[in-house]
C-alpha positions in Angstrom: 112.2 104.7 132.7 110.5 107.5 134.0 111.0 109.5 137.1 108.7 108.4 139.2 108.9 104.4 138.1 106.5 103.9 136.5 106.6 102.9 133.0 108.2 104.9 130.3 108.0 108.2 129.4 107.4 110.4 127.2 111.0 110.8 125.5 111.6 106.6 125.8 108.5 106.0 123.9 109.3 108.2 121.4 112.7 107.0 120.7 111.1 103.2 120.6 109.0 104.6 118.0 111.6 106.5 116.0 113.5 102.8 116.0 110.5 101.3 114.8 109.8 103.3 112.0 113.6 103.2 111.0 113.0 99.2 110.9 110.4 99.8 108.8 112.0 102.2 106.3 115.4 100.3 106.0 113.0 97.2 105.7 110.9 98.9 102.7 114.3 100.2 100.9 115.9 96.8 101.0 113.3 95.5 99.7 113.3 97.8 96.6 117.1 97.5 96.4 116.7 94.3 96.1 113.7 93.6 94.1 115.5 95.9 91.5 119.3 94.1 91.6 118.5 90.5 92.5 114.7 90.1 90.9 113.6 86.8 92.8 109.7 86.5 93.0 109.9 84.9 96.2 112.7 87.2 98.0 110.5 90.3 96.8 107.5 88.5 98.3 108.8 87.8 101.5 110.6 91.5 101.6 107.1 92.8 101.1 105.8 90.6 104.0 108.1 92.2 106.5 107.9 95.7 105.4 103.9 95.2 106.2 104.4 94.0 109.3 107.4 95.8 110.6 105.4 98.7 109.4 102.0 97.7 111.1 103.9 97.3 114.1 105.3 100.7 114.0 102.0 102.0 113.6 100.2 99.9 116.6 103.1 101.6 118.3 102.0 104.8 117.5 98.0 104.9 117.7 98.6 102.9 121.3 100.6 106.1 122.4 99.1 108.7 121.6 101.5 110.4 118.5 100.8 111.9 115.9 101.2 110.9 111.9 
């Protein structure tokens, strides 16, 4: 929380953010890892699914605070 109460700051946003883009990336590599060993249509699809959102959402994140790409 920030000093003065209100909110978050800077340093708390960005560490939200660097744990959303880690969801994202382990998300995207399991996916692969998985797509490549196992091979199931449908597990690939839904992998896919929740790299694009995990990922979307770590992007909202961003562009709603203010950081930079």
């Amino acid at each position: 929380m920030a000093k003065n109460g209100k909110g978050k700051g800077r340093k708390d946003i960005l560490d939200e953010s660097r744990k959303k883009g880690m969801l994202a990336g382990g998300s995207a590599v399991a996916t692969g890892v998985a797509a490549a060993t196992v091979g199931l249509v449908p597990l690939t699809i839904a992998g896919v699914g929740a790299t694009g959102y995990f990922t979307f959402r770590w992007i909202r994140h961003r562009a709603r605070n203010g950081i930079r790409f």
